[in-house]
C-alpha angles and dihedrals in degrees: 000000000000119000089247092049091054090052089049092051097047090043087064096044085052085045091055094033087057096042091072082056096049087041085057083052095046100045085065082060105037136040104249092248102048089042090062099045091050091047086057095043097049083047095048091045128102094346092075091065086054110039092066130233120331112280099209132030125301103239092060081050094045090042090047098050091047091044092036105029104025101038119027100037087038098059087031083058097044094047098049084047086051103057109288117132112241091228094056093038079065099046104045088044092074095077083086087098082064098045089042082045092051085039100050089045091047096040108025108028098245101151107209119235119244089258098051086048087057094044087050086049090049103052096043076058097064082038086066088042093051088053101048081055090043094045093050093040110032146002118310096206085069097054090041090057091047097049083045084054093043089059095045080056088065090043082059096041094060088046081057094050097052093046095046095191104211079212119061101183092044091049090048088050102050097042081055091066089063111059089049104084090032097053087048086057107048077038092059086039099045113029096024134247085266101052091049083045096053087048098059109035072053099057121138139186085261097061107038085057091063079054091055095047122044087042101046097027119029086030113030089034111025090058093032087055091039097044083044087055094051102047083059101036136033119271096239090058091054100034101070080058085077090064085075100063097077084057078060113035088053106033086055088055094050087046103049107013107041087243097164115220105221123207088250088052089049091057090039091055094049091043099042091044084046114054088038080057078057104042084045094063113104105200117235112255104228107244110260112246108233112219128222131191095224112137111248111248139180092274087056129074113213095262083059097251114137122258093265105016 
């Protein structure tokens, strides 16, 4: 990769890794539910009038946006409401690999490698870790909603896989246009129409600019960058780069929120980073050897490589 294409790469993950700490900062503005769901309708508008039509098939965008929009960021929004630090959110979502990894071998068939069985063993591991911290330091419910988020993620992650959408931006747009009216919904059912009332005759700069945030930023460009990275580079080259977004996500909350780092975190995050590292290898498939019928001869050694080569 280019310098400038590093940069870019490490710009998105520090983007990610401090919008756990903005959405912190949102959700004492904003019920959970209706944050979300602002966050998805300031990403879709006006972008979706300027991305052009869908480039894949409308039930991959309709099953991302549920699985994406609804679910994970719903359950990320309500566990971190519920409790859950942004710096460790960020870092315990990141088991996804794992859950994307159990899904792909249940539901498509992708066998994992020895290694990325030991990476996944590995990083359920610092899960465990992280909960032992969380259990004896905050409430559990909140680090239970954001591993289940982190598994509808991998559920997202297969439907992305199966549509394969040659646009990354479009498709994020687009999904962004889904979760909107579902999230008002569960918002108006859950939190109540005067508690999302309240929230918004009460809006401030400050947090209209979560709302800025976390849906231009972190959303439009983070996966347009992203999306930008991938289409130039193999996955597997861009990918490690999203390791880094936990050393971001907790050390901004440290920074700006007072989020203190405990020993035991410290061991989750270098387990859990680095079992997903390990989950994330693809072993290398070894080049066929084409074979020829050419009689052997004095020039040719037996594997077929030239005296000298």
């Amino acid at each position: 990769m280019r310098p400038a294409h590093v940069l870019l790469a490490v710009l998105v993950t520090a983007v990610w890794g401090v919008n756990f700490t903005v959405i912190e900062v949102g959700l004492d503005h904003f019920p959970p539910l209706l944050f979300s769901a602002l966050r998805f309708l300031v990403a879709a508008l006006p972008a979706v009038f300027l991305v052009g039509r869908p480039k894949v098939a409308w039930k991959w965008i309709v099953g991302v946006g549920l699985a994406l929009g609804v679910a994970k960021f719903g359950l990320l929004f309500v566990g971190m409401n519920a409790g859950m630090p942004g710096g460790l959110s960020s870092l315990v979502l990141q088991i996804q690999a794992v859950f994307t990894a159990l899904f792909a071998f249940a539901l498509l068939g992708e066998r994992p490698s020895r290694v990325r069985l030991a990476g996944m063993a590995v990083a359920l591991a610092g899960i465990g870790v992280a909960a032992v911290d969380e259990g004896t330091s905050g409430p559990l419910l909140g680090f239970t909603l954001v591993v289940a988020a982190a598994a509808c993620w991998g559920v997202s992650n297969i439907l992305t896989r199966k549509a394969a959408p040659p646009d990354a931006l479009n498709f994020m747009i687009w999904v962004s246009t889904v979760p909107v009216l579902p999230l008002l919904a569960l918002s108006l059912l859950v939190e109540g129409p005067s508690a999302d009332l309240d929230a918004l005759r009460s809006l401030d700069w400050r947090g209209a600019g979560t709302v800025l945030f976390v849906a231009w930023v972190a959303t439009v460009f983070g996966f347009g960058a992203w999306g930008w990275l991938l289409r130039r580079h193999p996955a597997s080259t861009v990918a490690p780069f999203s390791l880094l977004v936990p050393v971001f996500g907790m050390s901004s909350a440290a920074l700006f929120l007072g989020e203190s780092v405990t020993p035991l975190r410290w061991w989750a995050a270098a387990l859990l980073v680095g079992g997903v590292a390990l989950a994330s290898v693809t072993p290398r498939r070894r080049p066929a050897v084409p074979v020829t019928e050419a009689p052997r001869t004095a020039e040719t050694r037996p594997e077929g490589t030239p005296v000298g080569g």
